[in-house]
N, C-alpha and C positions, 0 to 999 in steps of 0.2 A: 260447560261441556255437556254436549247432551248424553245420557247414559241411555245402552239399548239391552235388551234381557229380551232372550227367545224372540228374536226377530221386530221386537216392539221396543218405542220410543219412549223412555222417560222422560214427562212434560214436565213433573214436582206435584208435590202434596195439594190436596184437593184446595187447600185453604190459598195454599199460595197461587196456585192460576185464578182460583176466583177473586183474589184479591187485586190480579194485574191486570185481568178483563181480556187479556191476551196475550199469548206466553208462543214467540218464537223458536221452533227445534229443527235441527237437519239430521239427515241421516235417509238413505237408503236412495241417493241421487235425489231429495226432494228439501226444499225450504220449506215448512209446514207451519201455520198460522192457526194455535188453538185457541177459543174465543168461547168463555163462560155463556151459556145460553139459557136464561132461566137457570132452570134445578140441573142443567145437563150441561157437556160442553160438543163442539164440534170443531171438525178439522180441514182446511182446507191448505188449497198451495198456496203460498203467499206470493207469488207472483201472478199477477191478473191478469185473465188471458186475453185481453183485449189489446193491450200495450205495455205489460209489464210491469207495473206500477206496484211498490210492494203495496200488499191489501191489511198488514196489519196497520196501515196508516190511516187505512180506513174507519168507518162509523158503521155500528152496528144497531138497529133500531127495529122493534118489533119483527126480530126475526129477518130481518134484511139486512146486508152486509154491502154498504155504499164505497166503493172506488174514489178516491178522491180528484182524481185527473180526469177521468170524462164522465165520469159520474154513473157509471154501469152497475148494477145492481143484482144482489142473488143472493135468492132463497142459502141462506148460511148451513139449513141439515142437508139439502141435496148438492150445495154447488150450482142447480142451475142456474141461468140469467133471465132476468127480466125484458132485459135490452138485444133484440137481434142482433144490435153492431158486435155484442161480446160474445165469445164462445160462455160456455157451461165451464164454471172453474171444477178443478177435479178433489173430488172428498176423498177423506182419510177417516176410516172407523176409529173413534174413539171409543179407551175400557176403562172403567176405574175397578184396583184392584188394591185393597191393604190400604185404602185412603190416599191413593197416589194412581194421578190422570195417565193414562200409558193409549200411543197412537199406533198404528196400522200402518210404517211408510209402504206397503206393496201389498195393496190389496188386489186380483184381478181387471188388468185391464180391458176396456171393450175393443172390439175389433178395431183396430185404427183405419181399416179402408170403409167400413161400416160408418163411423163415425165422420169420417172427411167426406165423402160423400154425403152424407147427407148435409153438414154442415156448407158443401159448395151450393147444392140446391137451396139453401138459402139466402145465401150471399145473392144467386143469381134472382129470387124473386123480387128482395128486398134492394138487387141495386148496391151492392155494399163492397165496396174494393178491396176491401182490407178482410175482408171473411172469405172475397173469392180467391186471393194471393195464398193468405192458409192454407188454405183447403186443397189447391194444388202442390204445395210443398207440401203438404201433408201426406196428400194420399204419393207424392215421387218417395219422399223418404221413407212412405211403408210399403215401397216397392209395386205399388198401383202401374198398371201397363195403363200407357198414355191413352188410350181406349177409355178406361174409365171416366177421366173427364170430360174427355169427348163425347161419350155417347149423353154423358148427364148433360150438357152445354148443347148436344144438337138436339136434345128431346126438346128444353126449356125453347131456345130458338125457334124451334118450327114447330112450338106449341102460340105463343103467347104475343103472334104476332098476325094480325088477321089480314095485312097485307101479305104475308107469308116470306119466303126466303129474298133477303136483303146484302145490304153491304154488309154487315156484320158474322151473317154466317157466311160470306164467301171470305172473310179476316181467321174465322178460325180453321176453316178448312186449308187456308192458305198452311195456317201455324201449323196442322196435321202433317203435310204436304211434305215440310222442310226439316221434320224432327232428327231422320236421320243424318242430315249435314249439317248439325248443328253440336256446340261443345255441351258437356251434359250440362254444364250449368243453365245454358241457354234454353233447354229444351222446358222446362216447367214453365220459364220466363214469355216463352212465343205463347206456351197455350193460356196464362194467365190474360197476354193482352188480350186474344182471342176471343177469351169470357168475361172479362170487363164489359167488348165491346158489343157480344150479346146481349148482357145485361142490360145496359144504359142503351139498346136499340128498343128493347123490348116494353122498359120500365113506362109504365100507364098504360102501354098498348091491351085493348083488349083481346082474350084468346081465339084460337081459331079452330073452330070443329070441322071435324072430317064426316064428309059426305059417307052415307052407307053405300056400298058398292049395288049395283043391279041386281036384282033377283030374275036373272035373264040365262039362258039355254045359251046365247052366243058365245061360242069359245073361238073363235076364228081371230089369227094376231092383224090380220089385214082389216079385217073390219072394223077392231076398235082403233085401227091406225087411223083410217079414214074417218071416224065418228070425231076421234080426237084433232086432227085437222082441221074438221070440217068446224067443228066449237072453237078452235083458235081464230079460224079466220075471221069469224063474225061476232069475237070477243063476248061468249057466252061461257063465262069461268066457268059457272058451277056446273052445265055440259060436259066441258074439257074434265072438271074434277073426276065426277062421275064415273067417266070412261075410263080416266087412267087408272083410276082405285078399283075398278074392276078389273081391269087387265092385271095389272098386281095381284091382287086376292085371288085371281083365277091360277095364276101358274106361270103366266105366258114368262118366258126366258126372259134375262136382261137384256140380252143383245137386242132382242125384237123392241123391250121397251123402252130402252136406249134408242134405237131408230124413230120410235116412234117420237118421242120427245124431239129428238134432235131434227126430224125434218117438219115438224110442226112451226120449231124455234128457225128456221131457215126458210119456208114458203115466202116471208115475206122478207124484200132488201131490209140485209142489216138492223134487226131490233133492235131499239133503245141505245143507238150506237154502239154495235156489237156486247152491252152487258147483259142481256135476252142468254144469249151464245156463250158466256160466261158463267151465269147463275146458272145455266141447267148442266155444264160440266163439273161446276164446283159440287152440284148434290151429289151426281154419279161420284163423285171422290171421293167426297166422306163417307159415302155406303162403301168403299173398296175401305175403309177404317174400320168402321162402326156394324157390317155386315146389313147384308140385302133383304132383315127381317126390319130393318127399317122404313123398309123403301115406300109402303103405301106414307106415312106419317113427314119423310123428306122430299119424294119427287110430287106429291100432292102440292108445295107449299111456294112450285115453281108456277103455278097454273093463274093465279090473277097477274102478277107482272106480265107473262107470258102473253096473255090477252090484253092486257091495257096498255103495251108497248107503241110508240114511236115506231110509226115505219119510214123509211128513211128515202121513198119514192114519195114522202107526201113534205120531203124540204127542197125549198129552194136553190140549197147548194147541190143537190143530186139534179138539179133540174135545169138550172143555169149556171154560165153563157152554153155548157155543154149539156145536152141530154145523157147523163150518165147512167138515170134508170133504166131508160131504155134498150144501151147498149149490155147493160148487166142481164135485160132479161131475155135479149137475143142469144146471149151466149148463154145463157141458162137451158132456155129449148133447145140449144145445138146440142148439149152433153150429151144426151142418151149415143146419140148416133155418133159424135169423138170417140165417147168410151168404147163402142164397138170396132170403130177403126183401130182404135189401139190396141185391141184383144190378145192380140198373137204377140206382141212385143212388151206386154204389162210387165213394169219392173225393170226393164232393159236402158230405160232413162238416165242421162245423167249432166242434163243441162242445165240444173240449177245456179251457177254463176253468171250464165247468160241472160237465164229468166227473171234473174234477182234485178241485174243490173239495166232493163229494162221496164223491171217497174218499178226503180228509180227514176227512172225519165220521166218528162213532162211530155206525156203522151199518150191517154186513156187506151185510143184506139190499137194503137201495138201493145199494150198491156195486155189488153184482151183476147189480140189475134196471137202474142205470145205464151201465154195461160192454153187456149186455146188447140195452138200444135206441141205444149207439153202431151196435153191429153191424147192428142193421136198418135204422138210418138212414141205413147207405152207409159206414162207417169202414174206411177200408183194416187192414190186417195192424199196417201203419208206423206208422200214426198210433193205433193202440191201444197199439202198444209204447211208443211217444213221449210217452202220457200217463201210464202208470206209472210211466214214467222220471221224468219231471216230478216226478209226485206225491211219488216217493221221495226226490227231492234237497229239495222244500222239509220232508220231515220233517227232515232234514238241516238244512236254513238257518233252522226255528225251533225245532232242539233245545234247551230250556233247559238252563243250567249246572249248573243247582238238581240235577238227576238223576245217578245214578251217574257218575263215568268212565266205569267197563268198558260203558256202553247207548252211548258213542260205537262200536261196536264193532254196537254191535245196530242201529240206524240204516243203519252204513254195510253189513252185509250184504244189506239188502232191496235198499238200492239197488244195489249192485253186481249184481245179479243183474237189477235191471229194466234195468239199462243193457245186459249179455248179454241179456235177450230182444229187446230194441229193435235191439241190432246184427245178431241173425240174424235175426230178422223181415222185416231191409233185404234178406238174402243168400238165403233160401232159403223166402219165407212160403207158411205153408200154415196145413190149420183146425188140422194135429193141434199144430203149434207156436202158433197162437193160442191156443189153450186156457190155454197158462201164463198168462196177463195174469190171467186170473182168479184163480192161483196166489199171486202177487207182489200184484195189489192185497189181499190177503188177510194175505199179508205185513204191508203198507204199513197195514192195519187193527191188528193185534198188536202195533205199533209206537203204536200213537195215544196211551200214556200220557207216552210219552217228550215229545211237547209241550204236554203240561198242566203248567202252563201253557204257550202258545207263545210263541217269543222272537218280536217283532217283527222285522221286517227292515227294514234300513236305508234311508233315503229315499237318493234318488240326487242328490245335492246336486253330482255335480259336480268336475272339476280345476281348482286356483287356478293363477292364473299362476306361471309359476317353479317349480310345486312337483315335487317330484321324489316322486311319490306311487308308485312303483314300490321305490325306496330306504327310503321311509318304512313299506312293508308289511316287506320284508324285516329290518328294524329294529327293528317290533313283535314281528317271531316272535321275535326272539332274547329276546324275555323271554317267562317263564309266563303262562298263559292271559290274551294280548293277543286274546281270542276274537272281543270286541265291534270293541275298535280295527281290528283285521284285517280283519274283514267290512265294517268302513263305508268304511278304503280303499281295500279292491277293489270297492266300488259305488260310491266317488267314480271311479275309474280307468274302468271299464267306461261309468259315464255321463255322464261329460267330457272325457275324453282324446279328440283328435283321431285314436290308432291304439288303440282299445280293445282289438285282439287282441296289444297289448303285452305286458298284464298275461300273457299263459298263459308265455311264460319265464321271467315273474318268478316265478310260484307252480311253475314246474316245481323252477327252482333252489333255492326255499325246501325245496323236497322233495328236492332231491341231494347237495344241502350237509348231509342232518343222517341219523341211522343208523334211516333207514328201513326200514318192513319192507312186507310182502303187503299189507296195508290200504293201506299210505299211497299206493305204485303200483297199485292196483287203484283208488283214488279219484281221482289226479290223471288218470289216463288217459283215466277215465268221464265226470270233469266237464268234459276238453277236446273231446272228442267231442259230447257232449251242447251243450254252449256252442256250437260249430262248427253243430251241428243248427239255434239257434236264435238265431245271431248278429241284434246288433241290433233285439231285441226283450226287456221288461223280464225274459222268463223266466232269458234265455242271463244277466241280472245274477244271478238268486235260484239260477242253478247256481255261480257261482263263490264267491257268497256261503256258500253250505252247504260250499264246499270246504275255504273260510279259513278259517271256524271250524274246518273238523275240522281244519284243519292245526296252526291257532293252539293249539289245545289241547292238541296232542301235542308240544310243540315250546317251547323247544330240547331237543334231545337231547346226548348226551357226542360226538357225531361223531368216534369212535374208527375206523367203516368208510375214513375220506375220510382219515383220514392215513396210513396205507397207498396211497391213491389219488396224494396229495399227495406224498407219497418217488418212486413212477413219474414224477410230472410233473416234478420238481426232475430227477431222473436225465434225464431224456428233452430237459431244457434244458440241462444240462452244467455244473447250480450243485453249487456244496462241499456233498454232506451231513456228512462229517466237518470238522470242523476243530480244529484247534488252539488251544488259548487260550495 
């Protein structure tokens, strides 16, 4: 029984620890591990904060105190680690007093968001999954606003990647996105995968420096609009950089620099098959997180993709058996003078079931002329982006199974990208960012074989009493293509459940529980957004319905990312990962 006097631990007479080379004591919420050192002795926790391992099983050898399970190593008077995979085990001051060793359990601890932080910055340099899992429950459990990892995860991101912002920082922003529909356990869980997936994007990549802004008298937002254009269209990054990091450091407003971006990323048909139009909505996101003292260091990190993009008039599907480009760029030059026709009646619109169900058809040229007389009949920005959205998720909700796997893939890029036009549409509309609607339904046309036939969609029959149709979805994923079962009970849930906005943490968790990648958060994110757009009406059911299926398809997975996750949370609860049989 360990004895404690004025707040210290009696370890035993000096002869007797030196004698056992290691003398185990508890007391003050700690397991403490005292170890003869030379003429001294020192103290530390005996569970190793790497994985738990008790550490007086350990080897103690000139001063270094060796782990016996993964072999992590530390300086024995400070605690620290030698090995980045392990945290710094935490010391206890040792006294001798009367011939008898007496320990410290509660000496001052350091700030815990001080220390998680920095301990995630390195997890994220090194690549280390199990130091960046910590470090997220860490800093949740010392009450860190989800900001804080974020802002560390978008610095590292769109520090140490010289092609600049990728799939991985459009995964964490995705994780940002969804925090608040999510159950709190799930919320440290999104932003972990989120930083994994920065990391392992990053890891060898080398950094990427920021251009010094202009020592230039121009303040004018239209000029570096046009400067900034003028360097996307002739794929001169470091021009584009230039201009926008000036415009930034100058002052000029978001909105302005949002327009700017956004109709830079739109002069030409569809980038990169609409992820151009995606990545530069995803940065504007995280700065509405992380705040717009960010902006030169994340909207800079859009500018080579932005330039070395795929323009979508130089494929042969835009070009044959139909000239598609052409017709997009006809109706492109007509805008200006549309949107003037429809001046007097802007907002008055409300044709979108007509408009939707005609660019379902197999027929470019009424898609266009129907886009077309939205615009003169008054249709705002929002509400042209919000019907391509539509359009794109029900290609989604009646993709049949009968078709490839890899076209779930094709499906979900249209829509991903009308969902980006629809979210900057809200933030910054203008005609040159309308134009893409025209873009994306043309998309959403190129897609039309994928529902021939088309899957029916589910009637909304409703929640039975008692039934735990939340439990029952998540039940279906865990077996292969539950595609059909899945979709009918997130439309029973959506159209019976007393809290319909239930279902979006259940389909979140279906999504964090298993080893998701760029699609699968770039579709849950669009369809809660989307759903939130159009709560309480049958459309916000046919978006989550297109969700389930794409989830149900993909799913289950080997969920090898989450037990990595799962070892942090065990450590973080202070359960045996090792044991003894």
């Amino acid at each position: 029984m360990t004895t404690t006097t004025k707040n210290l631990l009696k370890v035993g007479s000096v002869e007797e620890v030196s004698e056992r080379g290691c003398t185990v004591v508890t007391g003050g919420g700690h397991t403490i591990a005292v170890f003869k050192r030379d003429d001294e002795f020192a103290a530390v926790d005996n569970r190793c904060p790497h994985m738990g391992f008790p550490l007086d099983r350990g080897t103690v050898k000139n001063g270094i105190l060796t782990c016996h399970w993964h072999h992590a190593r530390f300086d024995l008077s400070s605690g620290g680690t030698f090995d980045p995979f392990a945290d710094d085990v935490r010391s206890f001051p040792v006294s001798v007093e009367d011939d008898f060793v007496w320990v410290n359990p509660n000496p001052p601890e350091p700030d815990p968001i001080e220390r998680w932080s920095h301990r995630l910055g390195d997890g994220l340099e090194h690549n280390i999954r199990l130091v960046i899992a910590k470090s997220v429950l860490g800093l949740n459990s010392s009450e860190a606003d989800y900001r804080v990892p974020l802002t560390i995860g978008t610095q590292f991101g769109t520090t140490y990647s010289a092609q600049g912002w990728g799939q991985a920082m459009t995964m964490l922003t995705c994780a940002a996105n969804i925090q608040e529909r999510l159950n709190d356990e799930d919320r440290p869980r999104a932003l972990y995968q989120g930083l994994r997936q920065v990391a392992s994007e990053c890891a060898g990549r080398p950094p990427r420096f920021l251009v010094d802004p202009l020592p230039t008298g121009e303040t004018r937002p239209e000029v570096f609009k046009d400067w900034f254009r003028s360097f996307i269209e002739v794929r001169d990054d470091e021009g584009a950089e230039r201009s926008l990091r000036t415009a930034i450091d100058l002052g000029i407003s978001r909105r302005e620099i949002a327009d700017m971006v956004f109709a830079a990323a739109t002069d030409r048909i569809y980038l990169d098959a609409g992820h151009v139009l995606d990545f530069c909505n995803k940065a504007f996101e995280i700065l509405d997180h992380i705040g717009w003292g960010h902006a030169g260091q994340v909207l800079t990190s859009l500018v080579v993709g932005m330039a070395s993009a795929r323009r979508s008039e130089e494929l042969n599907s835009w070009r044959n058996p139909i000239d598609l480009s052409s017709l997009v760029w006809e109706a492109r030059d007509a805008l200006p003078s549309l949107w003037e026709e429809g001046a007097k009646s802007r907002g008055e619109w409300d044709g979108e079931d007509t408009l939707v169900g005609v660019i379902l058809e197999d027929d470019p040229v009424a898609t266009i002329e129907a886009l077309k007389d939205a615009v003169r009949e008054g249709a705002t920005a929002e509400q042209m982006g919000g019907a391509v959205a539509y359009a794109a998720f029900l290609r989604m909700a009646q993709f049949h199974t009968s078709n490839e796997f890899g076209d779930w893939d094709t499906v979900h890029n249209t829509l991903t990208a009308a969902n980006a036009l629809h979210q900057a549409l809200k933030r910054a509309p203008s005609i040159e960012l309308t134009r893409a609607v025209f873009d994306v339904a043309m998309s959403i046309y190129l897609d039309r074989f994928l529902n021939m036939p088309a899957q029916r969609l589910p009637e909304p029959n409703g929640a039975r009493p008692g039934e735990d149709l939340g439990g029952s979805i998540l039940t279906a994923m865990d077996s292969q293509q539950q595609v059909e079962q899945s979709a009918g009970l997130v439309s029973d849930y959506v159209s019976g459940s007393p809290d319909p906005d239930g279902v979006l943490p259940v389909l979140a968790h279906a999504m964090l529980r298993e080893d998701s990648t760029f699609h699968h958060f770039q579709i849950v994110e669009a369809a809660l957004k989307q759903y939130e757009d159009r709560r309480g009406t049958d459309s916000a059911r046919h978006v989550l319905v297109g969700l389930a299926r794409f989830l149900a398809a993909h799913y289950p997975t080997p969920r090898a990312v989450n037990q990595t996750y799962g070892i942090a949370v065990r450590l973080q609860r202070g359960d045996e990962i090792f044991r003894e049989e």
